[in-house]
N, C-alpha and C positions, 0 to 999 in steps of 0.2 A: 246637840251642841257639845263639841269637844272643852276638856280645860286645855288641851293642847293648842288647841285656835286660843285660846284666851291668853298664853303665854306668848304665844307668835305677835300678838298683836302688840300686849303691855308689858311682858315680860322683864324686857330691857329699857329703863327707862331713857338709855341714852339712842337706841336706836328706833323711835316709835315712829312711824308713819300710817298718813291714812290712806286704806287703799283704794285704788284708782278702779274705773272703768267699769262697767254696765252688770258683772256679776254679785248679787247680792251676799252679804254675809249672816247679815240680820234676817228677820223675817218678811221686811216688806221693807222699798223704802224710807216707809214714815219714821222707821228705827234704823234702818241705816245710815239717813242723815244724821241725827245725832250721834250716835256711835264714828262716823268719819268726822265729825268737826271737832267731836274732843279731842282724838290722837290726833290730828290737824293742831290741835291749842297745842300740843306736846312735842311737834314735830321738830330737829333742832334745829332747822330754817326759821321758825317761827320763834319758841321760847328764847326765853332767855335763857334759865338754868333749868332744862327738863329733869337733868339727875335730882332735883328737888321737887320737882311739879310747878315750880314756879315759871308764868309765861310771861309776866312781867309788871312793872309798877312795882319793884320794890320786893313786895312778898304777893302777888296776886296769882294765883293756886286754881289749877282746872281741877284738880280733886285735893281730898284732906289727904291719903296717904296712900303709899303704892298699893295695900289689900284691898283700900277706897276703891283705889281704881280698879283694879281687876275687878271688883264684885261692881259694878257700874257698869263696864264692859257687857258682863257674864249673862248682866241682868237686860242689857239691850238687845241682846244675842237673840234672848228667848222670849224678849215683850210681845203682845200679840196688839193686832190694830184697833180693839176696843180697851184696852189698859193704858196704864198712867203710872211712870214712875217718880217717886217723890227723892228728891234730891237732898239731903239736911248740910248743909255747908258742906259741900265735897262726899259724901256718904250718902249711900245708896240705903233709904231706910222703909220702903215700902211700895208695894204694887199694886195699884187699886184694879178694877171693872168700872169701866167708868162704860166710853163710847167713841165709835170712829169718828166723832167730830171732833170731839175732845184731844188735848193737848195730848202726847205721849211722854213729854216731859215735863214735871213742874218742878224748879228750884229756886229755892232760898241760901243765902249767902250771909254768914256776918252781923243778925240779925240779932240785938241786944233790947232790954228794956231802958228807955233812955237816961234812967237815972245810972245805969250800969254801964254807958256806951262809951268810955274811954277806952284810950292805947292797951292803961295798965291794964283793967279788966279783960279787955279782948284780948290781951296776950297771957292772960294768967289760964284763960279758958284755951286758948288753943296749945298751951304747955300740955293738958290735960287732954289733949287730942276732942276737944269738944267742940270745935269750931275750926273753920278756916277763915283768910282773905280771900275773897274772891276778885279783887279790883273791878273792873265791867266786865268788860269781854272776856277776862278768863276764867270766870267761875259759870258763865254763860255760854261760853265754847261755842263762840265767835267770833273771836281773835282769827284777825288775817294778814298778822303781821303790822309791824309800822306803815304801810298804807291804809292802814284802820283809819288814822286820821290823817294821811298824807290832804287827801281833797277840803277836809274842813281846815288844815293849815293853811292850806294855798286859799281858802275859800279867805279866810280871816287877814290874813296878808292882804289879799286884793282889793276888799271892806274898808282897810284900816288905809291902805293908798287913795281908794276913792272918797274917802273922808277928810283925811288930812291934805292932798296933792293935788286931788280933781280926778285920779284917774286910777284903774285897778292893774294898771301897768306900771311893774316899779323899777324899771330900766333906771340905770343912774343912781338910784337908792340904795343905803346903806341899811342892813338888819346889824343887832347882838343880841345872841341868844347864849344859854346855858344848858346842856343837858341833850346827849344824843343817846339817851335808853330806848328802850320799847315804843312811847308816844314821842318823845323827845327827836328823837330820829329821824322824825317826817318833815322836821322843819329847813334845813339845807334843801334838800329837793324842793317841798315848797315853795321855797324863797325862790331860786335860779325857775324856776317854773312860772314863776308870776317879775320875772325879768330882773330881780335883785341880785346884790352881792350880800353876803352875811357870812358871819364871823360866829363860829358857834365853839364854844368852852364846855371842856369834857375831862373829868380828872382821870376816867376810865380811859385805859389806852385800845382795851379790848370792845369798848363801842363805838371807838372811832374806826377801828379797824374792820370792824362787822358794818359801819357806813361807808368805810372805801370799799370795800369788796363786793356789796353791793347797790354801788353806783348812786348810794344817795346824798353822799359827798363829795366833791371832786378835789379836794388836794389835803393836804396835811401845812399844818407850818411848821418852824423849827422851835421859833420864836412870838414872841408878843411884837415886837417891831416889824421883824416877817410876816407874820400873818396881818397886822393894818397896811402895809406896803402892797402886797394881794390882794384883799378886800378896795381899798382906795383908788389902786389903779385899776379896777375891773369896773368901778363905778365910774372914775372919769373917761375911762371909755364906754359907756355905756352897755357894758357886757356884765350877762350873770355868771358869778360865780360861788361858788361855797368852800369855805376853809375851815378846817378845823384845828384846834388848839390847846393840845394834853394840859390840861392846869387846872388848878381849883379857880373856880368862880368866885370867890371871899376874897381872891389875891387880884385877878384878874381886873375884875369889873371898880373897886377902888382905884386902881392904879388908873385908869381909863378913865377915870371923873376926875382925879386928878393934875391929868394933864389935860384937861378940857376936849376929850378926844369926842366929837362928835356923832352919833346915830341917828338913821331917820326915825328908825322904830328900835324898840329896846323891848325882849320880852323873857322868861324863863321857863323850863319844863326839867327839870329835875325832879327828881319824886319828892321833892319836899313833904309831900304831903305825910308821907313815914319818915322822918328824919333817922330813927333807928336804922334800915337799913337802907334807906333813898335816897342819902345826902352825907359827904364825906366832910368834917369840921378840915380847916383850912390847918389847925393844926397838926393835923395825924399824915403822915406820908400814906400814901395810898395804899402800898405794901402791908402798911402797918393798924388796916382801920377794920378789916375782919375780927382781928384778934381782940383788938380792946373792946369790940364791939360783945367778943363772947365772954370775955374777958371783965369789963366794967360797964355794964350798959349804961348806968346811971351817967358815970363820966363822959360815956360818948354822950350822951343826949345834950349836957350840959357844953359841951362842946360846937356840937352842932347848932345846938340855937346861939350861941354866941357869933359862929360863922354865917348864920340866917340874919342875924339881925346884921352886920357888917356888911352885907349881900345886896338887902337892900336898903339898909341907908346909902351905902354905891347906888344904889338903881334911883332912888329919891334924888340925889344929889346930880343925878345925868336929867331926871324932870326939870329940875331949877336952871340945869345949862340948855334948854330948850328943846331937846329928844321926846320922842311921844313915846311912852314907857307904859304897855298895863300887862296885867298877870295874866299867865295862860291857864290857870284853873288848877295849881298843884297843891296850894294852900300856902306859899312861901310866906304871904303876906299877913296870912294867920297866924303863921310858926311865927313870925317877927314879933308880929303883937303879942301873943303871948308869952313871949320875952322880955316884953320890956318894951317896944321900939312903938310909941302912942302914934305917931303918926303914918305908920305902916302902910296904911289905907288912903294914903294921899291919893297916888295913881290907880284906874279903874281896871278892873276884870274887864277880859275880852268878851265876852258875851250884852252887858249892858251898852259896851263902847262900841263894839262891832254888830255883834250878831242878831241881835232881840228880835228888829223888824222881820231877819228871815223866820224867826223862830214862828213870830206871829202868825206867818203865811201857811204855818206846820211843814217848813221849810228847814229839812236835815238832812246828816249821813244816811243812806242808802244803802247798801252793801249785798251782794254777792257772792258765790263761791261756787265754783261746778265740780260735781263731786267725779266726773270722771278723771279729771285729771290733766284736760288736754288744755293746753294753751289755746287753740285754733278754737273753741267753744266760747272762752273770754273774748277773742277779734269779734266771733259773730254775732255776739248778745250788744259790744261797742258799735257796730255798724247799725244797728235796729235802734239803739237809741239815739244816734247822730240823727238818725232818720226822723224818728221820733219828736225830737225838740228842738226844731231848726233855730226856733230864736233865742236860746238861752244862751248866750256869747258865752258866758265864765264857762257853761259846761261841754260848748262845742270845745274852744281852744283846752281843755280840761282831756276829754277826750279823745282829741288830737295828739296830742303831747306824753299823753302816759302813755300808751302802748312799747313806746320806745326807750322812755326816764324810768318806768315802775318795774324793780326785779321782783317778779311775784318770790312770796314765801309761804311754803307748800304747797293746796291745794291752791291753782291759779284762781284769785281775787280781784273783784275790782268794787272802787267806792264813788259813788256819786251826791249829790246831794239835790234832794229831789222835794218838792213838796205835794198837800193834798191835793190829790187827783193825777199828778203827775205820777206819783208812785203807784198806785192801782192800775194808771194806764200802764206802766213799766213791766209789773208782776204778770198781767196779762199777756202783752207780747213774750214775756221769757217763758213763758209757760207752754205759750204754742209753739215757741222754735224747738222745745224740749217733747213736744207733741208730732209735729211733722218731719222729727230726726236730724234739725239743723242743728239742734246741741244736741250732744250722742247719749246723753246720760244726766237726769234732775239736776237741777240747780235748787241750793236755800239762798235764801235774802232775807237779811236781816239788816241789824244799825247798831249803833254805837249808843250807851246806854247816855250818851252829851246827844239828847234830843229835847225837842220842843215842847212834847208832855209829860216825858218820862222820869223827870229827875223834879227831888227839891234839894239844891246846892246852895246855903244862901252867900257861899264865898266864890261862883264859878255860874251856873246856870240859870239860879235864878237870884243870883244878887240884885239890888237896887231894883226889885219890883216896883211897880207903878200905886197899887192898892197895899204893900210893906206887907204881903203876904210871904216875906223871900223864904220861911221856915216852914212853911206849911205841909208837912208831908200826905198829905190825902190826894194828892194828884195822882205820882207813880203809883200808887195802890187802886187806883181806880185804873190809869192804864193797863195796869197788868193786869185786871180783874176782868175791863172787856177784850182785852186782847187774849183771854181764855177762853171767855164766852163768843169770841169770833172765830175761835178753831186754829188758834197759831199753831204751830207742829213741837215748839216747847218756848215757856214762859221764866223767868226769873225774876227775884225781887233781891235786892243786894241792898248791903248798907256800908256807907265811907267810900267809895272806891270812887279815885280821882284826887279827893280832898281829904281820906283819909277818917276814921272811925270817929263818931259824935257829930258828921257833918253833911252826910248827904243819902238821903231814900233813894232807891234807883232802881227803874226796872227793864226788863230786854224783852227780845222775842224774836224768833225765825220761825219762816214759815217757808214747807218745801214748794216747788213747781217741779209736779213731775209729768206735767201733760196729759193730764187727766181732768176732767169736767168738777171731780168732788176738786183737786188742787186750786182749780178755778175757781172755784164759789168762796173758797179758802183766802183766798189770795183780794180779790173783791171786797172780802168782809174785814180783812185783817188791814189791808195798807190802806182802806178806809179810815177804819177806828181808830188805828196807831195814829197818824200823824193829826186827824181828828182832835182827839185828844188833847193834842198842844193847841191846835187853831182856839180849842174849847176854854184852855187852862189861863192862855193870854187875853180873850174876851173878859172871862170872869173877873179879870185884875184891869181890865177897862180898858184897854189898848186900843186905839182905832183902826190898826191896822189888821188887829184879829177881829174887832167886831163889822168892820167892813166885806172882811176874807167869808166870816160865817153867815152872812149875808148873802154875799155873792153866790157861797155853794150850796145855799140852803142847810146848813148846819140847825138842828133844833136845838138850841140851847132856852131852856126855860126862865133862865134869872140874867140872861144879856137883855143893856139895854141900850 
């Protein structure tokens, strides 16, 4: 193993890609895939700011620092198939002899003693290079871009029509949203995907421009009158469309309760959840919020929760004019409260209001990536599963529909949202098309760490539990404990990401198909357990929709009754 190949690969942190097509770099695929999904998290299709490591959410870091990374790299290069590298927040800190069943990757993110799990602390530790953010997917290097969560957007969009309207068709329907970064991004497409018009506020002009350019926005306004004039006529003709609208959200969304301007759904995704560097106070010109940011952080923070709280008293004040308004899981509604604003918590998280029931069924993101490189590999893996699940409407017309709306970024991606038994059956066929050469080169799958057993969020995933378990962090550490003990190909435990540090366990995992009989038994054991685990987690808090699920599949749970 050369250092020369290690510079080619990380060297430049503005031009990383991962490389493509059937020749090994690593030792075996099992370290190839993770070595191509990191520089994949780094790619500048993908990142956000790669010249910093950041891929997005704010400050959410595929490695702690660029020597992190090269010695990451260095160390995947040379892993052998019974070894195990141990990850410490972005740093490569050890190599065990474990065993070929065993994970090749374990990582840890973020991970504080809870009486220590504040902003301030975790940033006084990562001043000292002791830690990083990992947000989900980029300290787990399974970031595939904003259609990370494009499908659970559309998925929650259609939930929230068939709830409130009758119907997961939202032709005629009006969205307001906030925030087109990394996760934020997926929601224009989305919307237009699930037949809406929406109006999405962005104070960044350079994320609105990274959504026109790839096609997940389709117009700009000039104006706040222009942009409802666009929105309103697309609706009264029953046509989707997505508009975007340079302004802060604190200016924006007041003004718009103000004039009694009506929405069918009203929701937010700006990184609140770091108001440091995930949310610009309404005060500071745009231009001007880096600098005081390095400049006085105290003042910006004091700043920014003041525009937090203005935000959504706007967003409360659009509930009382009759709008169905809840959080998209950033934490804005926590930043409020902790401001000062008592009744912050009026309107609910998307997951109690929308999502739970699927949650119950071990019903989540899915996710994909073919490490060859080729687009025509994503159509064929989409044809097998059209095949596959004739009756699931959301995910036929889902299916249908991306091929042509979704610009992959980097490594071609795709996300579905799949539950127990579906997913095992999924891994299984992608496995054999990567066996009898119909995909030219291994595919990983994996998901979004906003899953059904993986996470305890009690502001986003697991708010308003049923048994008031919403803090309980022993679930995601049990997931990720049997999702090692089933052989995933690498496992991660992360803390804050989503909602930010002091508020949420979380854990990931990919496992490769590379068409082999060991990938198979892999793949069986793993999208088993993984989504298992949520059927397991929502039984236990009495759900009847999990303890009917765990019935039906024969689920051993020993304390469900």
């Amino acid at each position: 193993m050369s250092e020369q190949l290690v510079e080619s690969l990380v060297g430049d942190l503005s031009a990383i890609r991962a490389p493509r097509g059937s020749a090994l770099n690593a030792r075996s695929w099992q370290t190839e895939a993770p070595l191509r999904m990191l520089l994949n998290n780094l790619d500048a299709e993908v990142a956000e700011h790669p010249e910093s490591l950041v891929v997005y959410g704010g400050s959410g870091r595929a490695a702690r620092s660029h020597d992190a990374l090269r010695a990451i790299v260095r160390t995947l290069l040379r892993l052998g198939d019974d070894e195990t590298l141990l990850v410490q927040s972005g740093k490569p800190v050890g190599v065990f002899r474990t065993h070929v069943g065993a994970p090749r990757v374990l990582i840890a993110n973020s991970l504080l003693v809870p009486a220590w799990a504040t902003w301030d602390e975790f940033r006084r530790l990562e001043a000292q290079g002791l830690t990083m953010f990992g947000q989900m997917t980029a300290g787990s290097w399974i970031y595939i871009g904003t259609q990370g969560i494009l499908q659970g957007t559309y998925q929650t969009f259609c939930a929230a029509g068939e709830m409130h309207f009758g119907s997961p068709d939202l032709a005629g329907r009006t969205i307001l949203t906030s925030g087109l970064g990394g996760m934020g991004g997926a929601q224009p497409l989305a919307a237009t995907m699930a037949g809406a018009a929406i109006l999405c506020v962005d104070v960044d002009q350079r994320s609105i421009d990274r959504r026109l350019a790839t096609r997940y926005v389709d117009e700009q306004a000039s104006s706040l009158d222009d942009a409802l004039a666009r929105v309103r006529g697309a609706a009264a003709e029953g046509r989707a469309l997505s508009v975007a609208l340079c302004a802060n959200a604190a200016d924006v969304l007041p003004a718009l309760a103000a004039r009694g301007e009506h929405f069918d759904l009203v929701t937010d995704q700006t990184a609140a959840h770091d108001p440091l560097t995930g949310y610009v106070p309404a005060e500071v010109p745009f231009e001007e919020a880096a600098g005081l940011r390095e400049r006085d952080p105290d003042r910006y923070l004091h700043l920014a929760s003041e525009s937090i709280v203005t935000h959504v008293r706007a967003m409360l004040e659009l509930v009382r004019q009759g709008c169905y308004v809840f959080d998209y899981g950033n934490n804005l509604r926590g930043e409020a409260y902790r401001a000062g604003l008592s009744d912050a918590f009026t309107y609910p998280g998307f997951v109690p209001a929308y999502i739970r029931p699927l949650f119950c069924r071990g019903i989540g993101p899915f996710r994909w990536a073919v490490l060859s490189g080729d687009p025509s590999d994503i159509a064929r893996i989409d044809d097998e599963l059209r095949a596959l699940f004739p009756e699931d409407g959301l995910l036929q017309r889902w299916l249908t529909l991306a091929p042509g709306r979704v610009a992959f970024q980097g490594l071609p991606a795709r996300i579905c949202w799949l539950g127990y038994g579906d997913r095992a059956k999924a891994g299984r066929a992608i496995n054999e098309l990567v066996r009898s050469g119909d995909v030219s080169a291994p595919v990983v799958i994996g998901r979004d760490h906003l899953d059904s057993g993986s996470v305890a969020s009690p502001y986003r995933e697991t708010e308003s539990m049923r048994d008031g378990s919403d803090a309980i962090a022993d679930w995601p550490i049990l997931n990720a404990l049997l999702n090692t003990a089933a052989g995933a190909t690498w496992v991660s435990v992360h803390h804050g990401g989503g909602v930010g540090i002091g508020n949420s366990i979380h854990a990931g995992m990919v496992v490769l198909a590379d068409g082999t009989d060991d990938a198979a038994d892999r793949l069986e054991r793993v999208l088993t357990t993984d989504p298992g685990t949520g059927v397991m987690r929502h039984a236990d808090a009495g759900y009847p929709d999990a303890l009917e699920t765990a019935h039906a599949v024969g689920l051993d749970l020993p304390s469900a009754s």
